[in-house]
N, C-alpha and C positions, 0 to 999 in steps of 0.2 A: 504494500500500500504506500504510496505517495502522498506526503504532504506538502500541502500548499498555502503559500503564503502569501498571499493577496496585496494590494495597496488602491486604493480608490479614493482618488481625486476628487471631490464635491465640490470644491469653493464655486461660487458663483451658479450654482442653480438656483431654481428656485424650486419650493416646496410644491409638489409632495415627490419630485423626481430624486432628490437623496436618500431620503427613504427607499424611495422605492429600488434606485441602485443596488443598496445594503443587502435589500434582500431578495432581490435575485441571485446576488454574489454569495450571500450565507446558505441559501435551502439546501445545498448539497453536502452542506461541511460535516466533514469529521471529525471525532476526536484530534485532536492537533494541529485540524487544521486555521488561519489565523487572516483578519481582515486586518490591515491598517485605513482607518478611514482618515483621512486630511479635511479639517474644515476650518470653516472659520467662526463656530457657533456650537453652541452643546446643546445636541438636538435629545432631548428630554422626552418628544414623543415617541424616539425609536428604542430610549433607553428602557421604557415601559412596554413596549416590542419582542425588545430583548427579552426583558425580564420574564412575559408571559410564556417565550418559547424556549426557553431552556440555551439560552444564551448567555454567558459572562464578559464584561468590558472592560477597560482599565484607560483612563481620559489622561492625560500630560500634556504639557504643553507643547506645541507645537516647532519644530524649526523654522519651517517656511509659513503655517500656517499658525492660530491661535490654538489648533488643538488637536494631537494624534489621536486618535482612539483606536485602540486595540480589539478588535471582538474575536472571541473564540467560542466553538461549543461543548457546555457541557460534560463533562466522558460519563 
């Protein structure tokens, strides 16, 4: 099995296409496997998203961006 490790650029869309990026990019993941999302906002609708589907995050600050987040799924 192969893991993958994702990066998805968001800055400058507009809602509800970030969302909806995330999780077409998340529905297949596996254990180990790991999004970095790039944005410029802590999108708090997706965080309650996650949370419902058995999803973990981890937000930092960004280099390029105001905010990395991490998502991975559950094992």
């Amino acid at each position: 099995m192969t893991v993958r490790h994702e990066v998805l650029d968001v800055r400058g869309m507009q809602p509800p296409e970030p969302i909806e990026r995330v999780l077409s990019t998340i529905g297949d993941f596996r254990p180990g496997d790991t999004l970095k999302l790039v944005i410029d906002c802590e999108p708090h609708p997706l965080f309650r998203i996650l949370r419902q589907n058995g999803y973990a995050w981890r937000a930092e600050p960004g280099t390029d961006s105001r905010f990395a987040i991490t998502i991975w799924a559950h094992e």
